[in-house]
MARPAVO-394043 format. One record per residue (C-alpha): x, y, z; residue in one letter; chain. Coordinates in pm, whole numbers. Each point is the difference from the previous one (the first is absolute). Layout:
% residues N
<rec x="X" y="Y" z="Z" logu="a" sekol="A"/>
...
//
This chain:
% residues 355
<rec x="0" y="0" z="0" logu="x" sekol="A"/>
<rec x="90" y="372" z="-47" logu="x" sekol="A"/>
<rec x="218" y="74" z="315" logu="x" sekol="A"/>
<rec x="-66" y="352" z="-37" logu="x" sekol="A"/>
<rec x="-378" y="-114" z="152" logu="x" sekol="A"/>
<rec x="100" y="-287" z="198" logu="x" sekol="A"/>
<rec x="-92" y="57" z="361" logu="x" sekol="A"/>
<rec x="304" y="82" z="242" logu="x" sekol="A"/>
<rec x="-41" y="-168" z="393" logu="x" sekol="A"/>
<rec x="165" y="300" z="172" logu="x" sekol="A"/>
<rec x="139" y="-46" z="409" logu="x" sekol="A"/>
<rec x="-187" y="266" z="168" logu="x" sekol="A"/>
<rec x="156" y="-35" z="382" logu="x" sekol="A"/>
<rec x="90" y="-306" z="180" logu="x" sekol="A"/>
<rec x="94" y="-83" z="380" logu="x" sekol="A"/>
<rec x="202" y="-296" z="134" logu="x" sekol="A"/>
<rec x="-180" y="-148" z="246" logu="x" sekol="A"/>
<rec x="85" y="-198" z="347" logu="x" sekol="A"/>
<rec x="-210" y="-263" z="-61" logu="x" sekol="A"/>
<rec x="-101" y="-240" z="-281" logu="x" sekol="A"/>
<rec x="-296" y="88" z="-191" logu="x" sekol="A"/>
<rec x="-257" y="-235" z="-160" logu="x" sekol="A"/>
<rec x="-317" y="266" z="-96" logu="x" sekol="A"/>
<rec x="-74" y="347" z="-80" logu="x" sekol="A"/>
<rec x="-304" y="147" z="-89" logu="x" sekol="A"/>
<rec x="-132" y="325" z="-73" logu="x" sekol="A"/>
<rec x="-263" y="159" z="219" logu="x" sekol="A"/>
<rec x="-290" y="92" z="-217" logu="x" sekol="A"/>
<rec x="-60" y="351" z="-134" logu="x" sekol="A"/>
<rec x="297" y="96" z="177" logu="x" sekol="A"/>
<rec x="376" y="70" z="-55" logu="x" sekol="A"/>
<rec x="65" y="-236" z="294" logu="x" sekol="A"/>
<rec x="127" y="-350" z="-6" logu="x" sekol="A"/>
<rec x="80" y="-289" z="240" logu="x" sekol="A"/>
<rec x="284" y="-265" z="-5" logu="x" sekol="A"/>
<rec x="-15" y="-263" z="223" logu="x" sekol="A"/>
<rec x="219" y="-316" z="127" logu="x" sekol="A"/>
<rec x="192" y="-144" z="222" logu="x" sekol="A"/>
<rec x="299" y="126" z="233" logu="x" sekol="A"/>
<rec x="312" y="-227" z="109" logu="x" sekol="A"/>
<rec x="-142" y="-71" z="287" logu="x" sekol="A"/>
<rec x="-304" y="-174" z="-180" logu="x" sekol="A"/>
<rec x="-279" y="278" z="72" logu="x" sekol="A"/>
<rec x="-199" y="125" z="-218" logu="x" sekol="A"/>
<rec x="46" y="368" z="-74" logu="x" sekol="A"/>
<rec x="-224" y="294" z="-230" logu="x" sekol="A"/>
<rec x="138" y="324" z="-111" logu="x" sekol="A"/>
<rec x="-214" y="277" z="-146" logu="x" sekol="A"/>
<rec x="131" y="205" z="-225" logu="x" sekol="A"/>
<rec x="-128" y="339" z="-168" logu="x" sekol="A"/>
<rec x="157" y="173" z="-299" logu="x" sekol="A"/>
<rec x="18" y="389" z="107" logu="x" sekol="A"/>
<rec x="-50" y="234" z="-238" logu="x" sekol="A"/>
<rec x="138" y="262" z="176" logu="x" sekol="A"/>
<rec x="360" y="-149" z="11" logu="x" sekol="A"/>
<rec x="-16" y="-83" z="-405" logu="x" sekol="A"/>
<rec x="-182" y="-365" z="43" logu="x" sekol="A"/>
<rec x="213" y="-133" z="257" logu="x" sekol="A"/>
<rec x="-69" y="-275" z="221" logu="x" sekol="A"/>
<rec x="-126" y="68" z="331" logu="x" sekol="A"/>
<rec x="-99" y="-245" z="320" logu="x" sekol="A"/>
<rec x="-317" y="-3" z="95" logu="x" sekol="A"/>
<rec x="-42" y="-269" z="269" logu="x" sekol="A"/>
<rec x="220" y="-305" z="85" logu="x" sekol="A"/>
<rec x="-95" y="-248" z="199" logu="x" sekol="A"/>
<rec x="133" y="-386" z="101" logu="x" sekol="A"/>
<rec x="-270" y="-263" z="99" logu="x" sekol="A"/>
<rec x="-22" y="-408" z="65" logu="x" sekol="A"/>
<rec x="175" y="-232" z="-307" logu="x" sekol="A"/>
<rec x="177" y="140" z="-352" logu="x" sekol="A"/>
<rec x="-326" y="135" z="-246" logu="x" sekol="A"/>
<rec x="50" y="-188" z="-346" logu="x" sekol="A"/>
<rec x="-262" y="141" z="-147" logu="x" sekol="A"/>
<rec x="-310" y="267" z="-9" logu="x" sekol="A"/>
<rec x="-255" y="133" z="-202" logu="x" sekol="A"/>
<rec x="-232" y="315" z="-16" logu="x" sekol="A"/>
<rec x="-383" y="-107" z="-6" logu="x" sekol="A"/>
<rec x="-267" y="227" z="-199" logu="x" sekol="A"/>
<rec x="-87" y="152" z="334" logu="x" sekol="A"/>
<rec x="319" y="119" z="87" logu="x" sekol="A"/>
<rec x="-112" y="325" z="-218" logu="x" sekol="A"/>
<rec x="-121" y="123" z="334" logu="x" sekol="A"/>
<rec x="89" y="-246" z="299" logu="x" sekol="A"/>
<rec x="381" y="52" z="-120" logu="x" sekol="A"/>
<rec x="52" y="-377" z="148" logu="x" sekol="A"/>
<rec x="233" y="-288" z="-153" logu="x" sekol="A"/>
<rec x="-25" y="-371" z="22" logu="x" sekol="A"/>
<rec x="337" y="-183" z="55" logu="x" sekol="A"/>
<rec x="81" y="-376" z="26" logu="x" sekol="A"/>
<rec x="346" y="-66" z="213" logu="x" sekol="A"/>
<rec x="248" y="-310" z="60" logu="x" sekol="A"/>
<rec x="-237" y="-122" z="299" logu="x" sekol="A"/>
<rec x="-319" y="-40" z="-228" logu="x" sekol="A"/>
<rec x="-208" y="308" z="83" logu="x" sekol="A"/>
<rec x="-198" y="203" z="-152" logu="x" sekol="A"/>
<rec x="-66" y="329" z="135" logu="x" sekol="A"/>
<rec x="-164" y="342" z="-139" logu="x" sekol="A"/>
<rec x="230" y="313" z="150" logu="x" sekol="A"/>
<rec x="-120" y="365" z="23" logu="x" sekol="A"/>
<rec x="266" y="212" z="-149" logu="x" sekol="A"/>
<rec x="-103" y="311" z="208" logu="x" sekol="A"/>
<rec x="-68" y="-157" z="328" logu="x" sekol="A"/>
<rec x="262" y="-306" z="-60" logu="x" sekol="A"/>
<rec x="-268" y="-217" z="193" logu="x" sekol="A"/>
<rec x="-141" y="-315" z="-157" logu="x" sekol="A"/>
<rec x="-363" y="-56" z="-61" logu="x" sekol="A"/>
<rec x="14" y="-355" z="-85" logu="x" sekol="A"/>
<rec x="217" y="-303" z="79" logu="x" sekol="A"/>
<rec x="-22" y="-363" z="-79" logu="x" sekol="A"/>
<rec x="227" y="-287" z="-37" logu="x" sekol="A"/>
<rec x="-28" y="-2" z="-371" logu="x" sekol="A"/>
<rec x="233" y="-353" z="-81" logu="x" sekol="A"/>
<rec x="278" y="-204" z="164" logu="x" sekol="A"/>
<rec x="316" y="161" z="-123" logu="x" sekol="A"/>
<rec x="64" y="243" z="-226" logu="x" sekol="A"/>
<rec x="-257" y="238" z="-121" logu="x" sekol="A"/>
<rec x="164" y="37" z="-352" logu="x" sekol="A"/>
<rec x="-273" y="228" z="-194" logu="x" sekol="A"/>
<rec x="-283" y="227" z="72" logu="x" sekol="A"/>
<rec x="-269" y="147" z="-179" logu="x" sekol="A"/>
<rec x="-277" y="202" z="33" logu="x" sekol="A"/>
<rec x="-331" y="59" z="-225" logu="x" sekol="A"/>
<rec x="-353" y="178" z="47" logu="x" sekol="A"/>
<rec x="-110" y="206" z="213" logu="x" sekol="A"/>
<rec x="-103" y="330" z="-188" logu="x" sekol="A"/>
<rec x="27" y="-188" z="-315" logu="x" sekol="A"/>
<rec x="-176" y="-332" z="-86" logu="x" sekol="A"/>
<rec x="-50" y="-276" z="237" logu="x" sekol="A"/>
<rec x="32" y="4" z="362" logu="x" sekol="A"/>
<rec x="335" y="129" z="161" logu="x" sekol="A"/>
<rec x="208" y="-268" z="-2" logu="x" sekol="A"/>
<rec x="412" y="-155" z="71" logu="x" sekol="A"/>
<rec x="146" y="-281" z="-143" logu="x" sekol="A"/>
<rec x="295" y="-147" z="140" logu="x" sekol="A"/>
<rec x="213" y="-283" z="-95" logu="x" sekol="A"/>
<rec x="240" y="-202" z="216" logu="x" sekol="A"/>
<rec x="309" y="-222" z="73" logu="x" sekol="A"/>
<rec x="-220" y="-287" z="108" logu="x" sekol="A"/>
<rec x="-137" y="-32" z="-334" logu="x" sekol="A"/>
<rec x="-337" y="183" z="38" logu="x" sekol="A"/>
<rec x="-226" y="269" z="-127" logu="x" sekol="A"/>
<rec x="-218" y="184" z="186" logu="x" sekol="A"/>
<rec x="-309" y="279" z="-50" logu="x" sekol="A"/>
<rec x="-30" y="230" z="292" logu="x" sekol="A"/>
<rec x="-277" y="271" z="108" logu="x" sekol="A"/>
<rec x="100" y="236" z="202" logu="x" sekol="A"/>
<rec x="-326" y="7" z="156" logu="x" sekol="A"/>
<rec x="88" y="-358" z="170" logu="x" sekol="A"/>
<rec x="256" y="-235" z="117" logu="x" sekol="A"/>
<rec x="-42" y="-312" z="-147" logu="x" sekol="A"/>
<rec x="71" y="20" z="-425" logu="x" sekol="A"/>
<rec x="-276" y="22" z="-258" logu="x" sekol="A"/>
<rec x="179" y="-283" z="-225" logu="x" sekol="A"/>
<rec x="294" y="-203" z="124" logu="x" sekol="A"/>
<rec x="201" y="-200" z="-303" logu="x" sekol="A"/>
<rec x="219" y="-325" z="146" logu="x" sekol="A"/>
<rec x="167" y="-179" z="-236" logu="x" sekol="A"/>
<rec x="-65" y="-399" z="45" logu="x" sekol="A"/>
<rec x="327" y="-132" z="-46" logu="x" sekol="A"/>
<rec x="254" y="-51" z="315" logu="x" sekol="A"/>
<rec x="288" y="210" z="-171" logu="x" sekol="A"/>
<rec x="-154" y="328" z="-12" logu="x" sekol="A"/>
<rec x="154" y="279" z="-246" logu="x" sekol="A"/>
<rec x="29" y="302" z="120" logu="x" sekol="A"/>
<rec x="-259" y="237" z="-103" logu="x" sekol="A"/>
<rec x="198" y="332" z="-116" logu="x" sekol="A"/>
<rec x="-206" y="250" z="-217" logu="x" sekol="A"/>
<rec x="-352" y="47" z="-16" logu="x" sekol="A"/>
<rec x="-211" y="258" z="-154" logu="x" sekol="A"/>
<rec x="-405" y="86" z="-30" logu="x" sekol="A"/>
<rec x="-162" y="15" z="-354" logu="x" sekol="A"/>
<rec x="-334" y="55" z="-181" logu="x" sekol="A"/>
<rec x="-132" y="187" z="236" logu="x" sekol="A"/>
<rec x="-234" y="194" z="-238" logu="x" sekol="A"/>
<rec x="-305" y="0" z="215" logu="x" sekol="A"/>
<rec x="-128" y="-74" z="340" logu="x" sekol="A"/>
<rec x="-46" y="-399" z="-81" logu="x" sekol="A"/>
<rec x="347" y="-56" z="-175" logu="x" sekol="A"/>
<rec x="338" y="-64" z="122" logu="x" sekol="A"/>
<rec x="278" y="-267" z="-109" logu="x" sekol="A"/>
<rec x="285" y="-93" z="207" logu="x" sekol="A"/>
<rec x="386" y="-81" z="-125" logu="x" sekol="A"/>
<rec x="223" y="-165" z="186" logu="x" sekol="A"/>
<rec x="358" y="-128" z="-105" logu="x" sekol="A"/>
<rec x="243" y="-246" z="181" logu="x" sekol="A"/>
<rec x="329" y="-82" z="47" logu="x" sekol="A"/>
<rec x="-23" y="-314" z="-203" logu="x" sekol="A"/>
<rec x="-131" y="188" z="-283" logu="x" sekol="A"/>
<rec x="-339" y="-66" z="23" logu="x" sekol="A"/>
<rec x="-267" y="307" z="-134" logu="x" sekol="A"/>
<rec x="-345" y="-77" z="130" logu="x" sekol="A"/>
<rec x="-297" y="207" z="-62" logu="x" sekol="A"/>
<rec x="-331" y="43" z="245" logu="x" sekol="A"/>
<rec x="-306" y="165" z="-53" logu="x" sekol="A"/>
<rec x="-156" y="121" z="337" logu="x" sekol="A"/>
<rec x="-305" y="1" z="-171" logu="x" sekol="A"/>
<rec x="-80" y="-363" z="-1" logu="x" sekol="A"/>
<rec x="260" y="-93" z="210" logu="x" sekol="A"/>
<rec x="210" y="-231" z="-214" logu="x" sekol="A"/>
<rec x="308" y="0" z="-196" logu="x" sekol="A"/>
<rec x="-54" y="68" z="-350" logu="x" sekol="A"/>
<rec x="355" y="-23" z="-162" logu="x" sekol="A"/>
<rec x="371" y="-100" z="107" logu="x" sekol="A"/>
<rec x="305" y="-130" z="-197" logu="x" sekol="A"/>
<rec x="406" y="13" z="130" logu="x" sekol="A"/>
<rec x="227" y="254" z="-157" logu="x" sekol="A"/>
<rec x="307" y="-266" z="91" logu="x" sekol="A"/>
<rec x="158" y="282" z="239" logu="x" sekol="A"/>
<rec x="-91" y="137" z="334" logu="x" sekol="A"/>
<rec x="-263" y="323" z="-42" logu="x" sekol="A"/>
<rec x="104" y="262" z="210" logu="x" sekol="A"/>
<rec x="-208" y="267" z="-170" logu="x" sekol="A"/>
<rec x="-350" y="50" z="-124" logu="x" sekol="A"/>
<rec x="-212" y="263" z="-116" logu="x" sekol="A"/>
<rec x="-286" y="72" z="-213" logu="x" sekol="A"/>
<rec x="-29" y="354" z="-224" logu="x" sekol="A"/>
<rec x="-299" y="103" z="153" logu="x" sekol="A"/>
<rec x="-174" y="-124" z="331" logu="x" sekol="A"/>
<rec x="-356" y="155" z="-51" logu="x" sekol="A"/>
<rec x="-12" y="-125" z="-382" logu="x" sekol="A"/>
<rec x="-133" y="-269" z="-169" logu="x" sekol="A"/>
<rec x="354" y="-236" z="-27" logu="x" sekol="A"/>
<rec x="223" y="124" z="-227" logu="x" sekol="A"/>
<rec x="360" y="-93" z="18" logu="x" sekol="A"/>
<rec x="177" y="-180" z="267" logu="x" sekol="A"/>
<rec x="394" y="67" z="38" logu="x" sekol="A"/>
<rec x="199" y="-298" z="217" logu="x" sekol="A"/>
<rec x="404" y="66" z="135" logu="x" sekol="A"/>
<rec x="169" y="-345" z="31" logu="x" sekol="A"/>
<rec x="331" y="-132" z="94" logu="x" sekol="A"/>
<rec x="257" y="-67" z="-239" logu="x" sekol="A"/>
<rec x="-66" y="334" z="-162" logu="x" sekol="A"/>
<rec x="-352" y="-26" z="-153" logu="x" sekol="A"/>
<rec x="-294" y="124" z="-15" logu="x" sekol="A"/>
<rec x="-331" y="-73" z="-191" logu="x" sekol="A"/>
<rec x="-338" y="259" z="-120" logu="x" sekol="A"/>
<rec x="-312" y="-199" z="-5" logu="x" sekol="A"/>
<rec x="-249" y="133" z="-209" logu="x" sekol="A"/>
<rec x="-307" y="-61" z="223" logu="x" sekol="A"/>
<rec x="-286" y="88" z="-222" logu="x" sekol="A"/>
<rec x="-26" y="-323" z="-180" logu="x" sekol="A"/>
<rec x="14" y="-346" z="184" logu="x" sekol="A"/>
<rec x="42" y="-328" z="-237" logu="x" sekol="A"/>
<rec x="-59" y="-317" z="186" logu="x" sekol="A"/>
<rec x="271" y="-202" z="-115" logu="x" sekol="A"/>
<rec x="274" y="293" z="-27" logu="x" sekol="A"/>
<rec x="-149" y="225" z="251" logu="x" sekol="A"/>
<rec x="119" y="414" z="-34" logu="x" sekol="A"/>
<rec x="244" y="36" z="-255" logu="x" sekol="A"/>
<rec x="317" y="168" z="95" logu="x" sekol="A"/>
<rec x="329" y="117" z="-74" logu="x" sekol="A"/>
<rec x="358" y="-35" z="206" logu="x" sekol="A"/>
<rec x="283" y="196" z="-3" logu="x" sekol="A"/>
<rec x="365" y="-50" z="201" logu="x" sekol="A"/>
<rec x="175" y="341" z="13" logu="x" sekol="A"/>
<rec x="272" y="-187" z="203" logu="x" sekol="A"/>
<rec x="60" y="-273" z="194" logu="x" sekol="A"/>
<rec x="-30" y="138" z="375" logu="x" sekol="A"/>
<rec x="-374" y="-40" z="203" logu="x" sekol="A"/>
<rec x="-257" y="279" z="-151" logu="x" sekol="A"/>
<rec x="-125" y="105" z="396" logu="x" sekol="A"/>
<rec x="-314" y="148" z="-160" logu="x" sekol="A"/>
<rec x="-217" y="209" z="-227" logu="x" sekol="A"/>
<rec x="-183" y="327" z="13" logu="x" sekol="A"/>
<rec x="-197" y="170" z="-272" logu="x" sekol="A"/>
<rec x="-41" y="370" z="2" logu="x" sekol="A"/>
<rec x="-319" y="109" z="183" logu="x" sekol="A"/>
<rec x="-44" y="228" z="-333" logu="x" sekol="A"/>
<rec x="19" y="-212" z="-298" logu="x" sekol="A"/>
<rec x="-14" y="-413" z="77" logu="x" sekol="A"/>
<rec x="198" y="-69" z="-304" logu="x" sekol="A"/>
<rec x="299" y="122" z="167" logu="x" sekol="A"/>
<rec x="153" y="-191" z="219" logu="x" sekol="A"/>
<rec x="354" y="-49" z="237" logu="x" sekol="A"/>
<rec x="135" y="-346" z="60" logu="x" sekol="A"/>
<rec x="239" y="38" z="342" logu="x" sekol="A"/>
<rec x="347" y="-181" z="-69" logu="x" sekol="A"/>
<rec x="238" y="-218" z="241" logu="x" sekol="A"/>
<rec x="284" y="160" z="-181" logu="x" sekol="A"/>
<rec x="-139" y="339" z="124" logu="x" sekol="A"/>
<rec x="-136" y="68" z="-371" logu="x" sekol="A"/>
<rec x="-318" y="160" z="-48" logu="x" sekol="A"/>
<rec x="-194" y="-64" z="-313" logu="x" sekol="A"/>
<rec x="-200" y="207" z="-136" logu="x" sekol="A"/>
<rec x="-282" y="-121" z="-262" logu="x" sekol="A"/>
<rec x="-266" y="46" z="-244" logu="x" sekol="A"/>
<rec x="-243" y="-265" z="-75" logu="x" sekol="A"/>
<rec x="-137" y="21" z="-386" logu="x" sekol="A"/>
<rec x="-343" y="-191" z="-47" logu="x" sekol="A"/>
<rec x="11" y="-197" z="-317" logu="x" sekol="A"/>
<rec x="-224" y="74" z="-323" logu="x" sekol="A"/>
<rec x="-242" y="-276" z="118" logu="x" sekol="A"/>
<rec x="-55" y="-77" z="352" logu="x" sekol="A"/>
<rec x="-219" y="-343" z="-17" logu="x" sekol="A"/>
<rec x="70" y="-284" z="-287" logu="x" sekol="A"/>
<rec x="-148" y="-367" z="-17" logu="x" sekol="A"/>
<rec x="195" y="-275" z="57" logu="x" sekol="A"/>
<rec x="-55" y="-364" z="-209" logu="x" sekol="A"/>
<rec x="-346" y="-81" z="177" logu="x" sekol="A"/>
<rec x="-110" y="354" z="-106" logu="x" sekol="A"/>
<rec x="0" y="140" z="390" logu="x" sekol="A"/>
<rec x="139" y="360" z="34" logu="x" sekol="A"/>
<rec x="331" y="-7" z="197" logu="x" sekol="A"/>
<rec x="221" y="326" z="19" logu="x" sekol="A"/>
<rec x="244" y="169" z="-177" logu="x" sekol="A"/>
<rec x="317" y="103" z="230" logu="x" sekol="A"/>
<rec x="138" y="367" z="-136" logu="x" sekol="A"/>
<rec x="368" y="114" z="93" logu="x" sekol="A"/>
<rec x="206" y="209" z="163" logu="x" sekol="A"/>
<rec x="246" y="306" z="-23" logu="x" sekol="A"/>
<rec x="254" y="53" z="227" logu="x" sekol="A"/>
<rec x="5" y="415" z="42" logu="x" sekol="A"/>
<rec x="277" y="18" z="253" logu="x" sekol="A"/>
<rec x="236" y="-168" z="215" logu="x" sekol="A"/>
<rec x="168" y="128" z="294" logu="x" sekol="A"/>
<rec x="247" y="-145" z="235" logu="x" sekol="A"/>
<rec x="-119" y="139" z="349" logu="x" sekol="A"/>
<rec x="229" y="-285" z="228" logu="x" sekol="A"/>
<rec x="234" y="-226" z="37" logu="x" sekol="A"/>
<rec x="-257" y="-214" z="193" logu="x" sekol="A"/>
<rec x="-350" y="-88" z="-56" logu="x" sekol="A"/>
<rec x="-264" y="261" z="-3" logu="x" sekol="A"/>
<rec x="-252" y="-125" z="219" logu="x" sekol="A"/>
<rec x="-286" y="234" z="-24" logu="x" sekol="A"/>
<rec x="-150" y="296" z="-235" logu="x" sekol="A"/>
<rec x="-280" y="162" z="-2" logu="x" sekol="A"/>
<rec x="-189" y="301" z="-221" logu="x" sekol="A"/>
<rec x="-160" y="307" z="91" logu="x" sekol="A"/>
<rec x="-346" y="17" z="-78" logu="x" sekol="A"/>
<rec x="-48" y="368" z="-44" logu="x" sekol="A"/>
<rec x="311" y="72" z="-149" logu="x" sekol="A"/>
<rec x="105" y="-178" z="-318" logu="x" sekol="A"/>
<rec x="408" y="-146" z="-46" logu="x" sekol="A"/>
<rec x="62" y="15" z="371" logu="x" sekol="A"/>
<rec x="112" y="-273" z="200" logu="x" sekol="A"/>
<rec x="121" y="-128" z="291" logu="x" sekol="A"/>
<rec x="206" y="-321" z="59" logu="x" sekol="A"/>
<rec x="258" y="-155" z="262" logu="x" sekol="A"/>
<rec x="287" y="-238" z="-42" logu="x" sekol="A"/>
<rec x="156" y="-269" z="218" logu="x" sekol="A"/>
<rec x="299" y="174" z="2" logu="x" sekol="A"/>
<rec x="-189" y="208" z="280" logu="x" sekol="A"/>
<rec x="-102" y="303" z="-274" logu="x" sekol="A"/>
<rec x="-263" y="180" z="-72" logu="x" sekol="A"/>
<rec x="-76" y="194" z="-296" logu="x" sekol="A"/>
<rec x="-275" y="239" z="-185" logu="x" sekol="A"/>
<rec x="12" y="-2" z="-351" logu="x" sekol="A"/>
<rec x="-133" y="196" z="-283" logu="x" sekol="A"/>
<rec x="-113" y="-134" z="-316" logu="x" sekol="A"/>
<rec x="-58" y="229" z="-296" logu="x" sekol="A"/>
<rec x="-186" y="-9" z="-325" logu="x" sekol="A"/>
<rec x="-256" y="-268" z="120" logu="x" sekol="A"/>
<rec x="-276" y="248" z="-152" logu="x" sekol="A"/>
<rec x="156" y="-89" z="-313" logu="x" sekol="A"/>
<rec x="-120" y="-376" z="-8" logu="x" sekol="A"/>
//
């Protein structure tokens, strides 16, 4: 492509931190952020960070607090517009929903034995009823209302060696009634629920550990689905058409051989798209739909058409992995992301109007 328009991923400020980082997320409608982790003495710790306009942008600490076991991961619900709360799942197996003004939680519950490795939240002033979905080192995915203790939909796998459950991510939530669930493992395996009816409607293994999942759009009907795999891959499912012996057609790509932590589109366009690398990479992505989304196959049942991808931009942001990134809603080409060489950095990304 024309370099000229290519989009450039610009450092904006970082900090070197004193502990190891796992999440950040941006606050919504705000210019604040939080990273969380763990410290070296294993507890978990949250820093809230502002960028100050008065001192050119510059980072600025909000609040900083230590509590209980390491934070792996966390996630901003649909309510959080006005509760300002976050959900996180730590290295003892909780699940707890923080107030970032008050630093008091509102809700705790042992969420799975071991690790909680993901978190997600849906609803709430959206579609569908306010809802988290966590996944776990003992192998299980669970459902949880906030509104009770016990979870809306617990997922167990049968078998005695249970993979590790490390992404997950809410889809299809286009109305009140709708919602899929994706969940990937450490064995590879990509299953697919529908909360709906309550069963699971689609899985198939991607031969490498999943350690990132996410759909274009929550509150659409399914579009795409983007998994990050060990070994360097990752795979776009294009969700619109399901075949019964091929399932979603999709495409895979290996921009190098080190783990792809995980994806995030931008909030703005869901075409574009980051894939986090374990060489400290980012990717940066466009997906291109092809000239014919649905096609028959021999028995003269549609089955879909994958399209491709263009890489727009590749930066080297660390020598280690990057383990979390996150967009800004509100403000289009900036990000946030940390590193596990105890970084964190906010980027800029420009010319994304341009695609």
């Amino acid at each position: 492509m024309d370099t000229t328009s290519a989009p450039q991923i610009i450092e904006h400020t970082f900090e070197n931190l004193n502990f190891t980082p796992f999440d950040c997320k941006w606050v919504p409608c705000s210019s604040r952020f939080v990273v969380s982790g763990q410290t070296p003495s294993a507890k978990g710790i949250l820093k809230i960070y502002q960028l100050d306009q008065k001192a050119d942008n510059k980072l600025r600490v909000v609040r900083e607090f230590t509590k209980g076991s390491g934070y792996k991961s966390g996630c901003f619900g649909a309510s959080s517009l006005t509760e300002r709360a976050i959900a996180l799942g730590d290295f003892s197996g909780n699940l707890s929903i923080m107030d970032l003004e008050t630093c008091q939680e509102s809700y705790s519950v042992k969420a799975h034995e071991g690790i909680v490795y993901c978190v997600e939240g849906a609803g709430g002033t959206g579609y569908g009823a306010p809802e988290i979905i966590t996944g776990g080192a003992d192998g299980c995915v669970r459902v949880w209302d906030p509104r009770q203790k016990e979870p809306v939909v617990s997922l167990e796998p049968a078998q005695e060696l249970r993979p590790d459950a490390w992404a997950v991510d809410f889809g299809n939530s286009y109305n009140d009634n709708e919602r899929v669930l994706a969940a990937g493992y450490d064995n590879g395996d990509l299953k697919l629920f529908d909360l709906r009816t309550n069963c699971l409607i689609w899985d198939t293994n991607l031969n490498n550990g999943i350690c990132g999942l996410q759909f274009d759009r929550k509150d659409t009907i399914m579009n795409k689905l983007v998994s990050s795999t060990l070994e360097g891959r990752f795979y776009v499912f294009d969700m619109r058409t399901f075949n019964a012996e091929e399932g979603y057609a999709c495409l895979n790509e290996k921009p190098h051989a080190a783990t792809n932590w995980g994806v995030k589109h931008t909030p703005q366009n869901r075409d574009l798209f980051v894939v986090l690398g374990g060489n400290g990479s980012l990717n940066l992505y466009k997906y291109n739909y092809p000239s014919q989304r649905k096609t028959e196959d021999a028995s003269g049942n549609p089955k879909g058409v994958p399209g491709s991808v263009t890489l727009l931009n590749q930066k080297e942001l660390s020598t280690q992995p990057i383990a979390a990134f996150d967009w800004n809603a509100e403000k289009l080409g900036l990000g946030v992301c940390v590193c596990l060489d105890q970084t964190m950095k906010v980027l800029i990304v420009t010319k994304l109007n341009l695609f």
